[in-house]
C-alpha positions as CSV (number, residue, x, y, z in Angstrom):
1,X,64.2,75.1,82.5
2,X,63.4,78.5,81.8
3,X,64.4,81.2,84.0
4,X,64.6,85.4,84.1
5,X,67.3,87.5,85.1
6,X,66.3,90.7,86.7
7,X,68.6,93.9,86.8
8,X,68.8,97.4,87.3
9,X,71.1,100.4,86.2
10,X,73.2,97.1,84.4
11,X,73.2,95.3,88.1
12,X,71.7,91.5,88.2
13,X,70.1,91.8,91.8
14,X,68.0,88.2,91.1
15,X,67.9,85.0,89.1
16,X,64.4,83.0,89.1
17,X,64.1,79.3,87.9
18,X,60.8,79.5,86.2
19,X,59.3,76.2,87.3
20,X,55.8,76.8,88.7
21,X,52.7,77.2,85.8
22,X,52.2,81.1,87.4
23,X,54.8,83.2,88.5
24,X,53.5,86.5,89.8
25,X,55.6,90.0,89.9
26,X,54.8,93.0,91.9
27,X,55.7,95.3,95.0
28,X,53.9,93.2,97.6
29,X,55.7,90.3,99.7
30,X,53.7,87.7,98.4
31,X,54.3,87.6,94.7
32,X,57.1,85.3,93.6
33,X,59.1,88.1,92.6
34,X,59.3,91.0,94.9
35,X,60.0,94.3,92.9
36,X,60.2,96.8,95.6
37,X,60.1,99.8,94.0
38,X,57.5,102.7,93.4
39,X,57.0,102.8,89.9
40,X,56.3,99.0,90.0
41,X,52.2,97.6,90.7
42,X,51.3,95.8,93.8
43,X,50.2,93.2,91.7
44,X,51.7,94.2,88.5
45,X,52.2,91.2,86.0
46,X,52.5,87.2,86.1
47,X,54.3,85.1,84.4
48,X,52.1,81.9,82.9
49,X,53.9,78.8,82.0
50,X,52.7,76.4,79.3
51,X,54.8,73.5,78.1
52,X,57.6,75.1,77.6
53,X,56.2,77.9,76.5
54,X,55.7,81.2,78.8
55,X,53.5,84.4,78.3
56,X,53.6,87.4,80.5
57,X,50.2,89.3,81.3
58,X,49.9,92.9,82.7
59,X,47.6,92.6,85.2
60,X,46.4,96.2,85.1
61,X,49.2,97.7,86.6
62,X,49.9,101.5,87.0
63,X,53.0,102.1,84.6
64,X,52.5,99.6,82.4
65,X,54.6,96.2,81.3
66,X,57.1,96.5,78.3
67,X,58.7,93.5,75.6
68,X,61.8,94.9,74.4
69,X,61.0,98.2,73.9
70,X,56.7,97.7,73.2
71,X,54.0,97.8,75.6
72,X,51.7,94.5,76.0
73,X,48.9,93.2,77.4
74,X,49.9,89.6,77.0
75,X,52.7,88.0,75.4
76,X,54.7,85.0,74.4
77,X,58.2,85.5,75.8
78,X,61.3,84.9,73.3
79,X,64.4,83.6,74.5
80,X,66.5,87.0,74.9
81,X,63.5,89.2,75.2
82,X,63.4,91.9,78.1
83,X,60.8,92.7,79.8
84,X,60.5,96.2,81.7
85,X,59.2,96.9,84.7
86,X,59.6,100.4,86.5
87,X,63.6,100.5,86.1
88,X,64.0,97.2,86.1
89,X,65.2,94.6,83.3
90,X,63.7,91.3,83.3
91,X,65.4,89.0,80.7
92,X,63.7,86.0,79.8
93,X,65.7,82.8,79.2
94,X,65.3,80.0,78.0
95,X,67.9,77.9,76.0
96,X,67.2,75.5,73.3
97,X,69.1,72.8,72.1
98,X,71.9,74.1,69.3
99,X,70.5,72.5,66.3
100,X,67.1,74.0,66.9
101,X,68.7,77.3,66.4
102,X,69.1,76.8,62.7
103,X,65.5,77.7,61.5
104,X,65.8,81.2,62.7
105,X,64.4,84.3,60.8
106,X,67.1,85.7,58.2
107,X,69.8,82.9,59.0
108,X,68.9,81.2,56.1
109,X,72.2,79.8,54.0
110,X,74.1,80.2,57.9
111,X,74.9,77.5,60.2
112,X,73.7,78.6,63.1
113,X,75.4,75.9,65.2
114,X,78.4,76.9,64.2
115,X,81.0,78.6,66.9
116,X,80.2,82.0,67.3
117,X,77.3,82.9,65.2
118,X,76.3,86.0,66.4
119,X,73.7,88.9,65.2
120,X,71.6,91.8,65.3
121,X,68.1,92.1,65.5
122,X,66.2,96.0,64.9
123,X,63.6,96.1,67.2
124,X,61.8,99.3,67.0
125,X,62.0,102.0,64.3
126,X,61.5,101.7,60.8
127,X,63.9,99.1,60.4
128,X,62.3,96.6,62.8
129,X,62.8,93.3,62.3
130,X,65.8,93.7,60.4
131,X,68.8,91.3,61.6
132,X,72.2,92.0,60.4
133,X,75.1,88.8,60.7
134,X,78.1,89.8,62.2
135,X,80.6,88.5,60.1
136,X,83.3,91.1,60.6
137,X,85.9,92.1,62.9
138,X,84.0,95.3,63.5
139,X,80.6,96.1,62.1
140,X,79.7,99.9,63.0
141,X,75.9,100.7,63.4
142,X,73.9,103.7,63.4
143,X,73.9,107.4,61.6
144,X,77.0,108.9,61.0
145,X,76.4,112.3,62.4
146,X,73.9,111.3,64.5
147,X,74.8,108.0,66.9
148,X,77.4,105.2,65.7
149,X,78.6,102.3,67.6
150,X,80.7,99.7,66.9
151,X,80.7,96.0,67.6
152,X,84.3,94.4,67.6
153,X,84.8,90.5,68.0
154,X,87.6,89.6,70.1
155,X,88.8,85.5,70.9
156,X,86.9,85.5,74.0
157,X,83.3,87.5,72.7
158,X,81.8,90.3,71.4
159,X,81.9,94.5,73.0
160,X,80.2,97.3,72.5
161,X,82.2,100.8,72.2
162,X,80.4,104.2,71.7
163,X,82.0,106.4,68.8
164,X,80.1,109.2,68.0
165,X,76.7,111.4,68.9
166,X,75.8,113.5,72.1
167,X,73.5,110.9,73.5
168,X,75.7,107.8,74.6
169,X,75.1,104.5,73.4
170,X,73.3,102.5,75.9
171,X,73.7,99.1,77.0
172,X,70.5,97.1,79.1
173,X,69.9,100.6,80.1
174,X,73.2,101.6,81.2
175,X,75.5,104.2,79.1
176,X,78.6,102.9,77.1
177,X,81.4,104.4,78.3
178,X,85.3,105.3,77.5
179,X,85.9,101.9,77.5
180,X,84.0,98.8,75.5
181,X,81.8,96.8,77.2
182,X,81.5,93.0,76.7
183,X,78.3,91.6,75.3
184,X,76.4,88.6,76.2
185,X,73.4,86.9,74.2
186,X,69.8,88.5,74.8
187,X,71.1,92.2,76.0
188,X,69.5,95.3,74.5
189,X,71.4,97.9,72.8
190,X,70.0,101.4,72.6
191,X,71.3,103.7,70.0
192,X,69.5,107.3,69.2
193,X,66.3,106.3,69.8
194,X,66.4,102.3,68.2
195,X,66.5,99.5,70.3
196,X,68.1,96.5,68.9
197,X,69.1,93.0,70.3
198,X,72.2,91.3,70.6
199,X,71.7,87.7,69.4
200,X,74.9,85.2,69.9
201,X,74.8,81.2,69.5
């Protein structure tokens, strides 16, 4: 059954089973999800399940509703993808079985159902779309000079560590620190100013 996550400043403060056909988000007590915070609608977006498919829908709301990064009026959520709301994170999941994985964009000639496949995917910027296998010990990304991160697999996952620029690498919104922080499938890395996605099967 599919189900969001909903955070803030890197805290989970709710889990939601997604099992009616509309799930509605806002600031006011009745919606299914109460958001109480100013920058969030009184009635600000829903959640429409089809199948076992689901679409969110800004209903008009003040600040607006974000997918990873890119404003929407209505779209079909992604296992992974994060929707934004005020400050909060709302990550949409919704696991399929292994071997559906396979027939993913740009895992062709992988095995996606093999331990540990994990990857990259560019979400804004010139690169979007872009995903990049991590098959290393540690794959650094970014601009020397500008931002660069780095990405080390270790026997029990993958972290994130911040190694150069003045603005910090950020994780689901909240800054990298001294020390590496460990990565789980779906979360959003911000570096400079691109947003990617950290994929892991």
């Amino acid at each position: 059954m599919p189900k969001v996550i909903i955070s803030t400043d890197g805290v989970v403060v709710k889990e939601v089973q997604l099992s009616k056909d509309r799930t509605t988000l806002g600031r006011r007590p009745y919606n299914d999800v109460v958001i109480d915070n100013l920058a969030v609608s009184g009635e600000h977006a829903v959640l429409q399940m089809t199948g076992n498919e689901v679409y969110i829908e800004d209903l008009n709301s003040t600040n607006g509703t974000f997918v990873n990064g890119s404003g929407i009026k209505k779209q079909l959520l992604h296992n992974g993808d994060v929707v934004e709301i005020g400050k909060y994170y709302i990550q949409y999941v919704n696991e399929v079985p292994q071997h559906a994985a396979v027939g993913l964009t740009g895992l062709a000639g992988i095995d996606a159902t093999s331990a540990g496949t994990a990857l990259i995917r560019v979400m804004s910027g010139s690169a979007a779309g872009r995903e990049v296998v991590l098959l290393k010990v540690v794959t650094t990304i970014g601009k020397p000079g500008i931002a660069v991160a780095a990405i080390t697999k270790r026997p029990h996952g993958f972290v994130l560590a911040h190694v150069e620029g003045v603005k910090r690498t950020k994780l689901n919104g909240a800054p990298v620190g001294e020390e590496p922080m460990a990565m789980k499938n779906g979360d959003m890395i911000e570096l400079a100013d691109t947003q990617m996605q950290f994929v892991h099967y």
